[in-house]
DRENDO-1510 file (C-alpha; in Angstrom, 1 decimal, always signed):
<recs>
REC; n; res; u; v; w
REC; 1; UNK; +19.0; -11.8; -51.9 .
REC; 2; UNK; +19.4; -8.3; -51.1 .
REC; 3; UNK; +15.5; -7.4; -52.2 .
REC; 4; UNK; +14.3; -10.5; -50.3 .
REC; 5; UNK; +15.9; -9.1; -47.1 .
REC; 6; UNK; +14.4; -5.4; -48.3 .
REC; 7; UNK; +11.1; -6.5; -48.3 .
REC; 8; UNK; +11.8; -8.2; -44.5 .
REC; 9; UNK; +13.2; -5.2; -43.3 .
REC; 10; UNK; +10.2; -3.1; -44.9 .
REC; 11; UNK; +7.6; -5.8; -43.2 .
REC; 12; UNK; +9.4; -5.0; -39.8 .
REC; 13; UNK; +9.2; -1.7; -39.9 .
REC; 14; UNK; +5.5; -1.6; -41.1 .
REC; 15; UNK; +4.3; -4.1; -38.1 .
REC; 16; UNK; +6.7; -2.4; -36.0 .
REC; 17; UNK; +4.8; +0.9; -36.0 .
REC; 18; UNK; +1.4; -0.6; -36.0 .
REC; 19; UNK; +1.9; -2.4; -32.8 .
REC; 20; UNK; +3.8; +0.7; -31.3 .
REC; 21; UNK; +0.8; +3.0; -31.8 .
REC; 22; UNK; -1.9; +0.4; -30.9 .
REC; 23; UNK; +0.9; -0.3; -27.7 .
REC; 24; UNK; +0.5; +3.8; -26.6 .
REC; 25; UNK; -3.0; +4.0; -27.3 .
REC; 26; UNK; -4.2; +1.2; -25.4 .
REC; 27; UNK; -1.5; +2.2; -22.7 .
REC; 28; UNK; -3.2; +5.3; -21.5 .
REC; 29; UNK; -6.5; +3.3; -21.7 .
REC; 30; UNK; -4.7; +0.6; -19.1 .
REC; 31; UNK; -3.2; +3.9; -16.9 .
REC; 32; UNK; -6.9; +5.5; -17.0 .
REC; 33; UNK; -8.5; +2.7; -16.2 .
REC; 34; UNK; -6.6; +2.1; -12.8 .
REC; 35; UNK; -7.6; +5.4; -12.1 .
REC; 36; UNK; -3.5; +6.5; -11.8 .
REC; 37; UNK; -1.7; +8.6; -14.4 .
REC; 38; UNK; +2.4; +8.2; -14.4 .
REC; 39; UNK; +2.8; +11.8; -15.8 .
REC; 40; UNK; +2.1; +13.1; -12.1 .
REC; 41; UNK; +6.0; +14.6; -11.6 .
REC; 42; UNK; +7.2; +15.6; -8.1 .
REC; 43; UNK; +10.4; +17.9; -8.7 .
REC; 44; UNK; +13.3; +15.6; -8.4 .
REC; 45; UNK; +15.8; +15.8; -5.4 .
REC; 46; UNK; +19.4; +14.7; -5.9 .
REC; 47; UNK; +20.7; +12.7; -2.5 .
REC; 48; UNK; +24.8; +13.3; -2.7 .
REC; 49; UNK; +26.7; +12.9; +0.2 .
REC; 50; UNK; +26.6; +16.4; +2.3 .
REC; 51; UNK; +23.7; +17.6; +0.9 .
REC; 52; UNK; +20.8; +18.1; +3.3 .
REC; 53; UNK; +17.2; +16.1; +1.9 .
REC; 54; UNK; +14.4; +18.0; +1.8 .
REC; 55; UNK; +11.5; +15.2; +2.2 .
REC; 56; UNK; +8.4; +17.6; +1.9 .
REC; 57; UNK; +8.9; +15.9; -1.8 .
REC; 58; UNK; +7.5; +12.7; -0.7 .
REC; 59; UNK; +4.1; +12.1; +0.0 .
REC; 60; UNK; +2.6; +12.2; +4.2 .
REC; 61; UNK; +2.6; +8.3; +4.0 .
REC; 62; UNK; +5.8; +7.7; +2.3 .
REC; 63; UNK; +7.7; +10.2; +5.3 .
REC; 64; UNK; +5.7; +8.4; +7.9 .
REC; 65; UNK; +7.3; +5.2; +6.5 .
REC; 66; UNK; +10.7; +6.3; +6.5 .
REC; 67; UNK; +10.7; +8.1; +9.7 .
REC; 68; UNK; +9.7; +4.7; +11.2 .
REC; 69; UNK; +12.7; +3.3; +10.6 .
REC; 70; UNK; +14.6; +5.8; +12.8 .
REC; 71; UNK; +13.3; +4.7; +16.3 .
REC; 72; UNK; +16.3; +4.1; +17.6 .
REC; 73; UNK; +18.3; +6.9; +19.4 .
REC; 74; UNK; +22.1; +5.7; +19.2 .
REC; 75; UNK; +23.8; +5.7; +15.9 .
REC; 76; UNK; +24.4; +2.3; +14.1 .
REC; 77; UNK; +27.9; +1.4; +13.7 .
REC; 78; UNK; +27.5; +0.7; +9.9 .
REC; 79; UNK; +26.5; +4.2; +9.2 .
REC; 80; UNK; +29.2; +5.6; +7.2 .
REC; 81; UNK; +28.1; +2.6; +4.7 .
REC; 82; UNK; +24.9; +4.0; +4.4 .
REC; 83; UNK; +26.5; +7.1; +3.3 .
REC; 84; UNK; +22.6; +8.7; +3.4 .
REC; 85; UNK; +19.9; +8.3; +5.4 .
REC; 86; UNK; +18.1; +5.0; +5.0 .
REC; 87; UNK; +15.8; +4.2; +2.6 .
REC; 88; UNK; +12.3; +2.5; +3.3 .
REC; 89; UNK; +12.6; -0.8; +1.4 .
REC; 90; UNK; +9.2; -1.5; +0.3 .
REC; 91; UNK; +7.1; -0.2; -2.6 .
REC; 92; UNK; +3.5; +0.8; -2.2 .
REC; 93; UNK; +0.9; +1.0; -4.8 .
REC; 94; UNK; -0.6; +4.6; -3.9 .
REC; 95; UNK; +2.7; +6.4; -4.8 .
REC; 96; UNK; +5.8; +4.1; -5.6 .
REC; 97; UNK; +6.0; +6.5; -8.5 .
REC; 98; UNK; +6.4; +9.5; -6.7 .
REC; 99; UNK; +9.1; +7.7; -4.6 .
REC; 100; UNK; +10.8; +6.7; -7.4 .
REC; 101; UNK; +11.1; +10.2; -8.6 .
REC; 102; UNK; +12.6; +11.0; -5.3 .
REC; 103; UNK; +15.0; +8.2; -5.1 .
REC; 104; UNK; +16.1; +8.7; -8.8 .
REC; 105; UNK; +14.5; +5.4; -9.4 .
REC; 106; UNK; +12.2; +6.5; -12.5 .
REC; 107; UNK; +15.8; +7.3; -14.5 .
REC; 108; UNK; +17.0; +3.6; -14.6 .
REC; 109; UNK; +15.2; +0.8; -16.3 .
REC; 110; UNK; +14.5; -2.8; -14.3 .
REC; 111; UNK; +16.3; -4.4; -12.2 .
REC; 112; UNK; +17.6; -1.3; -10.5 .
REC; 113; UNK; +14.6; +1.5; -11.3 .
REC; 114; UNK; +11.2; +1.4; -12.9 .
REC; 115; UNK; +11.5; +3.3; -16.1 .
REC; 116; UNK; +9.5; +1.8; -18.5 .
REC; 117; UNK; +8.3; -0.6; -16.2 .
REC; 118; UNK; +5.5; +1.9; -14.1 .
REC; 119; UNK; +2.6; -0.1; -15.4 .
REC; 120; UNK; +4.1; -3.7; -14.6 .
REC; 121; UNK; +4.9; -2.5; -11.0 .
REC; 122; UNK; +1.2; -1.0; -10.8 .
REC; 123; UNK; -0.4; -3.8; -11.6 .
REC; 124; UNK; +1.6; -6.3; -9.4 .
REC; 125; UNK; +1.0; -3.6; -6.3 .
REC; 126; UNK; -2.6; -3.7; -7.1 .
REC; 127; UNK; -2.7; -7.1; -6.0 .
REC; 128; UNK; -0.9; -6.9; -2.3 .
REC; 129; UNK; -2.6; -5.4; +0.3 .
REC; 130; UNK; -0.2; -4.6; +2.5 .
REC; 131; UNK; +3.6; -2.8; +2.0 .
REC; 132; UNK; +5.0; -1.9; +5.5 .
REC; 133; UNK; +6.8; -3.7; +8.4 .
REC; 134; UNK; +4.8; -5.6; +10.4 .
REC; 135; UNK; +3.6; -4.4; +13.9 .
REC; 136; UNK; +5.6; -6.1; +15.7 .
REC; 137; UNK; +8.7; -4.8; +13.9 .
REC; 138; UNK; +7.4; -1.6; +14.2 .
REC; 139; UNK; +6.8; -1.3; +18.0 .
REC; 140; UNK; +11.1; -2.1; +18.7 .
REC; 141; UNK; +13.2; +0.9; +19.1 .
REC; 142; UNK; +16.6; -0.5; +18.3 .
REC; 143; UNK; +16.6; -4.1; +16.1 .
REC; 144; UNK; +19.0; -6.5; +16.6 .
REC; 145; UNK; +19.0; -7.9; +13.1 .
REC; 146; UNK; +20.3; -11.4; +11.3 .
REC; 147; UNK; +21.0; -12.1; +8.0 .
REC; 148; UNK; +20.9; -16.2; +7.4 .
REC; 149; UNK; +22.6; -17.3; +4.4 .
REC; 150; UNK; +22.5; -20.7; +3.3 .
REC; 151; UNK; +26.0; -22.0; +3.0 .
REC; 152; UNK; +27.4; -25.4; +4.4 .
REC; 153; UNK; +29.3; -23.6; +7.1 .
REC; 154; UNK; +26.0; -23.6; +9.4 .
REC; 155; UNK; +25.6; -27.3; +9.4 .
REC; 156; UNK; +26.3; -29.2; +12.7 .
REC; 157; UNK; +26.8; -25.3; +14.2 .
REC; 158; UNK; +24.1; -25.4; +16.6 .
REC; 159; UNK; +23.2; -22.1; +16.1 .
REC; 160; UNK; +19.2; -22.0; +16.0 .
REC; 161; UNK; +18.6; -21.0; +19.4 .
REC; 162; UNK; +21.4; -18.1; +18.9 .
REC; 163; UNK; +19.9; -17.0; +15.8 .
REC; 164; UNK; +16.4; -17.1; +16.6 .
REC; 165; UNK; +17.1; -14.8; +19.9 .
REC; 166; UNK; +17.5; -11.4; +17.1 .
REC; 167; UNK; +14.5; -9.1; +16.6 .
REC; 168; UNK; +14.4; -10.0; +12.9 .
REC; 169; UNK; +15.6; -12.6; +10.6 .
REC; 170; UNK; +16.2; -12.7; +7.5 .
REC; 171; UNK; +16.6; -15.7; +5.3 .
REC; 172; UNK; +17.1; -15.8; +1.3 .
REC; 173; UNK; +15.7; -18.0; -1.5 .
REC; 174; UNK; +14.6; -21.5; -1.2 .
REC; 175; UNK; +17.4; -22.4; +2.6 .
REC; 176; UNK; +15.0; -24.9; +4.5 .
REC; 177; UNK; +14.0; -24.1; +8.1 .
REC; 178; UNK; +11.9; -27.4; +8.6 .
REC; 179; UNK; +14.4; -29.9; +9.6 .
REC; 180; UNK; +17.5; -27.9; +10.3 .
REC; 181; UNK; +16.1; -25.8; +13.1 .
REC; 182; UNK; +18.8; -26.8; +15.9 .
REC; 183; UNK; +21.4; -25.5; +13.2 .
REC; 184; UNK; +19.4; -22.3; +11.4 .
REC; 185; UNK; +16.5; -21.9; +13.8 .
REC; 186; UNK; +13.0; -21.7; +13.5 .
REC; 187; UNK; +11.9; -18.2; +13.0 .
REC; 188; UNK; +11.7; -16.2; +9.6 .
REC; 189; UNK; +10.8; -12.5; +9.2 .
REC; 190; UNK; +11.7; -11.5; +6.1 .
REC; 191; UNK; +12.8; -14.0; +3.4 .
REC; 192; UNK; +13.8; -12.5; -0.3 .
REC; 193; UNK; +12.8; -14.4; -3.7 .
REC; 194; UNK; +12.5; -14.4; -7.1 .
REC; 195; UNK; +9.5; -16.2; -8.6 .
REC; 196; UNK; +12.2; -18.7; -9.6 .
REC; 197; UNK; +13.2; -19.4; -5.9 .
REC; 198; UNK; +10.6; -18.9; -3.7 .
REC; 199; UNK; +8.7; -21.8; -1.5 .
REC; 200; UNK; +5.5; -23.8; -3.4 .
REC; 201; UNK; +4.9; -26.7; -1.1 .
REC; 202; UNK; +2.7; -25.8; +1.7 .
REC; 203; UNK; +4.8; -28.0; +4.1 .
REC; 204; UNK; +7.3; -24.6; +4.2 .
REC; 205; UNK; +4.1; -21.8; +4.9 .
REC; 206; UNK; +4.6; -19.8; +7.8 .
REC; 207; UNK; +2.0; -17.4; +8.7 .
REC; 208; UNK; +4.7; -14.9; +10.3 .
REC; 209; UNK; +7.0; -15.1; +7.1 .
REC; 210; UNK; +6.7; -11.8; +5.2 .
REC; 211; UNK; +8.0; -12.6; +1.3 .
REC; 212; UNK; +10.3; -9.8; -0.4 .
REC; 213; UNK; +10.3; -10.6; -4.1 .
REC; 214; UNK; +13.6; -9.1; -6.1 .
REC; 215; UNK; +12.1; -7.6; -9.5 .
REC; 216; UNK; +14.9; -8.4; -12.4 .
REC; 217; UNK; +12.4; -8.4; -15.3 .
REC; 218; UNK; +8.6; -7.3; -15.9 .
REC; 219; UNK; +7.9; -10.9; -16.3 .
REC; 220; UNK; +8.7; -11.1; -12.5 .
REC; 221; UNK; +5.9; -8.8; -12.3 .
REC; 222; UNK; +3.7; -10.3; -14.8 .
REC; 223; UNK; +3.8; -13.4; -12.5 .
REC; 224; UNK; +3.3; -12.0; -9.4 .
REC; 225; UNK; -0.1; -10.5; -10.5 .
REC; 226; UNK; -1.2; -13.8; -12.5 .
REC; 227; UNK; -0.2; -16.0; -9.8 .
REC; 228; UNK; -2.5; -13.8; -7.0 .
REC; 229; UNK; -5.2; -13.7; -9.3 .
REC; 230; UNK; -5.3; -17.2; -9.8 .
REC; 231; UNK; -4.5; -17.4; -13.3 .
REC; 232; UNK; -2.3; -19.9; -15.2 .
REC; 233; UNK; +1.4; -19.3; -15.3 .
REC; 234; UNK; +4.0; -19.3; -17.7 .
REC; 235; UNK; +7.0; -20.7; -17.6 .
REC; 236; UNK; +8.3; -18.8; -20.5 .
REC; 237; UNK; +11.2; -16.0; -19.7 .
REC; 238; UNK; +12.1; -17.4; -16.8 .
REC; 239; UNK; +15.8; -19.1; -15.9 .
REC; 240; UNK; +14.2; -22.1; -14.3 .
REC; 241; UNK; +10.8; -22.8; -13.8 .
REC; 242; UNK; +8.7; -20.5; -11.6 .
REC; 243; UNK; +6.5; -21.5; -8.4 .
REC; 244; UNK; +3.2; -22.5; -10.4 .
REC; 245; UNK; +0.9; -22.0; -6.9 .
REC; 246; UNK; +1.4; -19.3; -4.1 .
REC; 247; UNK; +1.1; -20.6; -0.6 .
REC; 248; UNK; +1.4; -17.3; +1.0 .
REC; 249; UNK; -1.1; -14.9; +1.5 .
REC; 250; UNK; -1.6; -11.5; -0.5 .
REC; 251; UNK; -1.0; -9.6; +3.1 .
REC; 252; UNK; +2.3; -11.7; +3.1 .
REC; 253; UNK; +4.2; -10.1; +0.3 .
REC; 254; UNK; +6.2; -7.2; -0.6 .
REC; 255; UNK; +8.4; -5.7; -3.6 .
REC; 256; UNK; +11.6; -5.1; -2.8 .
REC; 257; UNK; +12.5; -1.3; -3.5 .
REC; 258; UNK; +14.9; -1.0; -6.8 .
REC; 259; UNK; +17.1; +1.0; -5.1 .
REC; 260; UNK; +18.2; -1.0; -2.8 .
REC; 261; UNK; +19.8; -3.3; -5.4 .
REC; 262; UNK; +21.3; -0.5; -7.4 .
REC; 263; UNK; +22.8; +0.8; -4.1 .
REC; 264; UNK; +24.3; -2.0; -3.1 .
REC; 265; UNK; +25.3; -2.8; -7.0 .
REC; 266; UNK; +26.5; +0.8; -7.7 .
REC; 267; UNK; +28.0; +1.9; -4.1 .
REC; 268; UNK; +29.4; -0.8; -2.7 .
REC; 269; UNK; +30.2; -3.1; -5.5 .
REC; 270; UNK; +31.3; -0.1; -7.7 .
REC; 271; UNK; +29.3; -1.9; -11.1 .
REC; 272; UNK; +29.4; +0.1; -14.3 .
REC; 273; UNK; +25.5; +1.7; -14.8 .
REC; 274; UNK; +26.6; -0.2; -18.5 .
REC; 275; UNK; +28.2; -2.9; -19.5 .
REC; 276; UNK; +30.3; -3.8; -22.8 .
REC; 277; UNK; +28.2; -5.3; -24.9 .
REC; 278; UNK; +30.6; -8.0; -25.1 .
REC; 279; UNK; +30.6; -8.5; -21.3 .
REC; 280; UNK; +27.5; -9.9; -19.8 .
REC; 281; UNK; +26.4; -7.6; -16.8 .
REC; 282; UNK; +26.8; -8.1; -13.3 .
REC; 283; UNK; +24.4; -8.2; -10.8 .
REC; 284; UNK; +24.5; -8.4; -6.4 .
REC; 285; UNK; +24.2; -11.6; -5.1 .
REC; 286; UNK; +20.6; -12.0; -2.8 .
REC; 287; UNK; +22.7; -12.3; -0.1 .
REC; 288; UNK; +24.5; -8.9; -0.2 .
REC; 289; UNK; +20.9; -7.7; -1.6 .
REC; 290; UNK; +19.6; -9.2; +1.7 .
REC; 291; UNK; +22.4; -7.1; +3.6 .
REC; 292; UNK; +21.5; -3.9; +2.1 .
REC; 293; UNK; +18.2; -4.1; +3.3 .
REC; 294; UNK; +19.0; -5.0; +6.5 .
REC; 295; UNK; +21.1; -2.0; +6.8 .
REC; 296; UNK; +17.9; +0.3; +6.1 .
REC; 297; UNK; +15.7; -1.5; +8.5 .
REC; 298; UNK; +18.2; -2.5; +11.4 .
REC; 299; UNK; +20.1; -0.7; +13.8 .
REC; 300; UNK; +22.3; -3.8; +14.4 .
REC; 301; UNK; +23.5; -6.3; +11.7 .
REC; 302; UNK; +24.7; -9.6; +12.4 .
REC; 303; UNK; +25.8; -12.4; +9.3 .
REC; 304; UNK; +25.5; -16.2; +9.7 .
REC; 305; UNK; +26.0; -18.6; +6.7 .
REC; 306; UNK; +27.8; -16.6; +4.2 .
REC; 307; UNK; +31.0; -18.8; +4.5 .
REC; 308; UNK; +32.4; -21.4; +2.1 .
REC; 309; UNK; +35.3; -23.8; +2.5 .
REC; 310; UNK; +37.4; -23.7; -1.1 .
REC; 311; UNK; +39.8; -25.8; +0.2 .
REC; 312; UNK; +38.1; -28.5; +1.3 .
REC; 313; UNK; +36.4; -29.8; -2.4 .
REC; 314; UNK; +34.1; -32.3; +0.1 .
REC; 315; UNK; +32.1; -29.8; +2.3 .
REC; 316; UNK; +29.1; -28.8; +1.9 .
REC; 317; UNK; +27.8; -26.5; -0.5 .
REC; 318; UNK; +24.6; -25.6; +1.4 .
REC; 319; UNK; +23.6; -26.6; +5.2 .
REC; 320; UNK; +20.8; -28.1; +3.5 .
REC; 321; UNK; +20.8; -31.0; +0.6 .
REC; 322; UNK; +23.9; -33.2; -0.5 .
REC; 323; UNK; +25.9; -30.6; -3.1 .
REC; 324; UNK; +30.1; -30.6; -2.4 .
REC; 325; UNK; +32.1; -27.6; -3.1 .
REC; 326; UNK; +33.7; -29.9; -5.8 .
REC; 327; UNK; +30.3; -29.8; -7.9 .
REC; 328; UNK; +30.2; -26.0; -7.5 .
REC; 329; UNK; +33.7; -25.4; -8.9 .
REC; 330; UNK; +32.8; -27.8; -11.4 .
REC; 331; UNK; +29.8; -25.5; -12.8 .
REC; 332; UNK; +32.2; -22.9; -12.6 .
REC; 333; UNK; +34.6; -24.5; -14.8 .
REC; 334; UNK; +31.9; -25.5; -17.2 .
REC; 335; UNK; +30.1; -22.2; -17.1 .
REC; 336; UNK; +33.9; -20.5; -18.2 .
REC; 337; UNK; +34.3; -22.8; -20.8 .
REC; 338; UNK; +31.1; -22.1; -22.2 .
REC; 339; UNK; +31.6; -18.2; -22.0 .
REC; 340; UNK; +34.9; -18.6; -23.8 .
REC; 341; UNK; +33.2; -20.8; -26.4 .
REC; 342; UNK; +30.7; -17.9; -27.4 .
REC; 343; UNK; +33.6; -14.7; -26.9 .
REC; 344; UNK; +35.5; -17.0; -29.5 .
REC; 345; UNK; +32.1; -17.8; -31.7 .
REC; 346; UNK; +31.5; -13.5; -31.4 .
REC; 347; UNK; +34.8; -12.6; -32.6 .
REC; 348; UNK; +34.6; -15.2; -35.5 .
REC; 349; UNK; +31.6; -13.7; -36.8 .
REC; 350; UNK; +33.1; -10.2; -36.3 .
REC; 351; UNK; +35.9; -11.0; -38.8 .
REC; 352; UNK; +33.2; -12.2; -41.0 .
REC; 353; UNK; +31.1; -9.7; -41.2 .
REC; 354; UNK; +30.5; -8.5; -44.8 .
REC; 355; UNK; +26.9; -6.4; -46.3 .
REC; 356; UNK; +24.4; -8.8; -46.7 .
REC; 357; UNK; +25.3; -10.2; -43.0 .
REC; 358; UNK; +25.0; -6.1; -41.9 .
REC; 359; UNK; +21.4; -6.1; -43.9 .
REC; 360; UNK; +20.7; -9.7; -41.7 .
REC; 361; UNK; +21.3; -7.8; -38.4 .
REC; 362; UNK; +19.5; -4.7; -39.3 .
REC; 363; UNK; +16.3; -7.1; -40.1 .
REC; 364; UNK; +16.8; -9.4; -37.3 .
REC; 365; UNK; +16.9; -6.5; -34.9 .
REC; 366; UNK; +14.1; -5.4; -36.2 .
REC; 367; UNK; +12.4; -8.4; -35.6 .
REC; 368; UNK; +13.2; -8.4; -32.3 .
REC; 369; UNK; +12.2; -5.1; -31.6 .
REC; 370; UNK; +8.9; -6.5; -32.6 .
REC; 371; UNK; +8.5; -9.4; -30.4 .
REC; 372; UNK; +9.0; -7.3; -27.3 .
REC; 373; UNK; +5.8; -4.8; -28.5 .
REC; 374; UNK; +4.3; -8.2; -29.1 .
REC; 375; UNK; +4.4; -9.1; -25.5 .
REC; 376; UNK; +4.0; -5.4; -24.3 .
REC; 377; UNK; +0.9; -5.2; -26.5 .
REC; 378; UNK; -0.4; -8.7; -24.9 .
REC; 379; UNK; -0.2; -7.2; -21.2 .
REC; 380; UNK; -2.2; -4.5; -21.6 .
REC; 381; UNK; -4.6; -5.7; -24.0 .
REC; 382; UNK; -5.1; -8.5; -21.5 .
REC; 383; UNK; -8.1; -7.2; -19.4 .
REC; 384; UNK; -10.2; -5.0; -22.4 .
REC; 385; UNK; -9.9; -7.1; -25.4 .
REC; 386; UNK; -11.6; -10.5; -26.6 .
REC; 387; UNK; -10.2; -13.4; -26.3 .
REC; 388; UNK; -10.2; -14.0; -30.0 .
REC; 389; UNK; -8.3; -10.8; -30.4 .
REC; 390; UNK; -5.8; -11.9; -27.9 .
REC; 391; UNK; -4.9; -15.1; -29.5 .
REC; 392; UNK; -4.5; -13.3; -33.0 .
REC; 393; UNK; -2.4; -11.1; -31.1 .
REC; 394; UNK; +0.0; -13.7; -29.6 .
REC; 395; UNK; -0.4; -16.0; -33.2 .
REC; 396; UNK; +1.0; -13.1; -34.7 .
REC; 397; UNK; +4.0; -12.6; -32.2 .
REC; 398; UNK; +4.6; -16.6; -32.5 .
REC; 399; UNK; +5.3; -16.0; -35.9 .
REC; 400; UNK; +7.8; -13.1; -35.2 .
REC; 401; UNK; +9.7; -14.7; -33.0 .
REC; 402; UNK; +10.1; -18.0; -35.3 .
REC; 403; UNK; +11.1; -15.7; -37.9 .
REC; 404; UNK; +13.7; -13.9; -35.9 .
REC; 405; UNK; +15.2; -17.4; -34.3 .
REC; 406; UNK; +15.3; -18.3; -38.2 .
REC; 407; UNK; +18.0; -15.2; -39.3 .
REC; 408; UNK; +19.5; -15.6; -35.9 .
REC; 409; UNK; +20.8; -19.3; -37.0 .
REC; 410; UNK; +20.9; -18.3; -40.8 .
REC; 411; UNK; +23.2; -15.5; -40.2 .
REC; 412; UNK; +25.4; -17.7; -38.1 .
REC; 413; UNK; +25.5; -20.0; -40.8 .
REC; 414; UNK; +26.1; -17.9; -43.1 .
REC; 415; UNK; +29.0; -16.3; -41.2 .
REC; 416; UNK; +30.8; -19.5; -40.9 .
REC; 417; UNK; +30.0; -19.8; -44.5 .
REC; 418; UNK; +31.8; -16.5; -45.5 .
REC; 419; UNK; +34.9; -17.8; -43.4 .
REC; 420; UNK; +35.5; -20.4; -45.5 .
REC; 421; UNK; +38.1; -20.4; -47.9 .
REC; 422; UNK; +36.3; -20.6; -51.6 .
REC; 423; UNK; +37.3; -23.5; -52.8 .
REC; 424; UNK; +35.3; -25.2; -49.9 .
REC; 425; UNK; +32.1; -22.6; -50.0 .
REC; 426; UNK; +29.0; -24.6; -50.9 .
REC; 427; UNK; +26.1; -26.4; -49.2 .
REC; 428; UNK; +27.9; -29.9; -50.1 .
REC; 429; UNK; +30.5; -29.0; -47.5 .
REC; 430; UNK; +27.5; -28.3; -44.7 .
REC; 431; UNK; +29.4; -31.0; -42.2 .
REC; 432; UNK; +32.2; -28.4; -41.7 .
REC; 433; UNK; +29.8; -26.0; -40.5 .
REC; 434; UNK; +30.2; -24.6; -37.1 .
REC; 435; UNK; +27.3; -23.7; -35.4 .
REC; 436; UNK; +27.4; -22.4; -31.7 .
</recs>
């Protein structure tokens, strides 16, 4: 047993480095190929409270942006939240990088930075042809802003005349305006969503809708520049399944700044930058994401929406659609139980752990390590190599990643195995398996 999982681990390791050189070699061939190099460095500048921010660090057009969202001469009375001066929420292809230096961005890997991720962001911005406010954002001094949330609270409110009186609105995720507009209104400036949420029926285009997309992943990314290019889309890596057709227009579409997520995730909700690994990590809902950016871009905030009724187990979930509260705390419950099931699966296979399942890890890890070069190696391979070579290539990682799902249920059955007491250790007693 223990040479058959030697010559797995020596496999992994082989493959492992051959995709990691091919992966850096063809990488500067991708970054020289744009034309843009990510080893450009502008000297970093620390923002702390107190400390005075030099901007001549950021490039002309990336000061003219931020000093655009100043217009307004009286002070906001959210300020002390924003604890520095306000960050332009949008990333541009022509120097997001340097930005990122700047906003300490290029130190945290996706969802809340860009390390690692440079070429995933470059590509998707190479496709939108636009990244600022729109003109008529631009030419109001002071903005009255409104963030819309989605929650049952708005229905029979009457509020769609009052909401759609603010300078800009902003509306999350897949909340309806067709059909509600007495209760949310009619009007959308900005609405934030993930490839998983956003709008694919044409009945919900509006041409004066500008889209923020939230990066989590570099598949978000991957997406974005397949979908504008007309390609065909994957559903693979995704929670739920993506939009499959864009009915918004290129000019129509932003990416969200990082840093706005990790501000609201580090400075207001206080999140740890890591997690336990037993502890699966935390992230800011879109609507306090939504919030943050309104606080960068508005010089008044108002919130609509954001209120649920826990009390009442028969009110709405949404102002939309026919989901109670009851079905919510439902999930809830079931989503608990299921977290408990796998904390009491991982300690279980903690108190079996013996060599050969430490030699299992070790290889399946490795294994793993390999699938993600597998992918990395397919995206940038994408646009230079034949299309022969690229179906080798993803053939190959196929392969990996069926051998990696197999010692990811083998070692758990052999964990529970181990657990056993020895008079009932043996294949013949497979029923008593637990698998989780």
């Amino acid at each position: 047993m223990k040479r058959i999982l030697l010559v797995f681990i020596l496999a992994a390791a082989v493959m492992y480095g051959i995709l990691h050189g091919n992966l850096w070699r063809n990488n500067f061939y991708w970054i020289s190929f744009y034309g843009q190099s990510s080893s450009v460095r502008a000297s970093p500048s620390y923002v702390t409270s107190g400390v005075t921010i030099s901007y001549n660090q950021l490039p002309p057009t990336a000061v003219e942006r931020r000093n655009a969202l100043d217009t307004c001469l009286l002070k906001p009375a959210f300020e002390s939240l924003l604890g520095v001066d306000k960050i332009y929420p949008f990333l541009c292809a022509n120097d997001f990088i340097r930005v990122a230096e700047f906003q300490g961005s290029n130190k945290f890997e996706l969802p809340y930075g860009i390390k690692r991720a440079e070429q995933f962001f470059r590509l998707a911005l190479s496709r939108l042809q636009n990244c600022g406010l729109s003109s008529e954002e631009d030419s109001i001094p002071c903005r009255r802003c409104i963030v819309v949330g989605n929650g049952g609270v708005l229905r029979n409110k009457t509020l769609g005349e009052k909401i759609d009186s603010y300078d800009i609105i902003i509306r999350m995720n897949n909340g309806p305006v067709i059909g509600y507009e007495e209760d949310v209104g009619r009007r959308t400036t900005f609405r934030l969503s993930y490839p998983e949420s956003i709008f694919s029926d044409p009945i919900h285009y509006d041409p004066n809708t500008t889209i923020v997309l939230i990066v989590f992943k570099p598949r978000d990314l991957k997406w974005l520049w397949e979908i504008l290019g007309g390609q065909k889309i994957s559903a693979k890596g995704f929670w739920k399944k993506p939009a499959l057709n864009m009915i918004y227009k290129s000019s129509q579409i932003r990416i969200l700044d990082p840093s706005i997520t990790r501000k609201a995730a580090y400075e207001w909700l206080h999140f740890p930058t890591r997690f336990p690994k037993k502890e699966k990590p935390k992230h800011p809902t879109t609507g306090l994401i939504a919030i943050t950016l309104a606080f960068h871009i508005c010089h008044e905030v108002h919130l609509a929406g954001f209120k649920y009724d826990f009390t009442d187990r028969n009110s709405s979930l949404h102002y939309y659609g026919n989901e109670t509260m009851s079905q919510m705390m439902q999930f809830l419950s079931v989503a608990q139980q299921r977290r408990e099931r796998k904390k009491k699966c991982y300690l279980h296979f903690n108190s079996s752990v013996n060599e050969t399942n430490i030699h299992l890890i070790t290889a399946c890890n490795l294994w793993i390590g390999l699938k993600t070069r597998c992918f990395l190696f397919i995206v940038f391979n994408i646009t230079h190599r034949s299309l022969r070579h690229q179906w080798q290539v993803i053939s190959f990682c196929k392969t990996t990643s069926h051998i990696c799902n197999f010692f990811t249920i083998f070692l758990c059955i052999l964990s529970d195995l181990n657990a056993l007491p020895p008079q009932t250790k043996g294949w013949s007693h497979s029923s008593s398996l637990r698998v989780n």
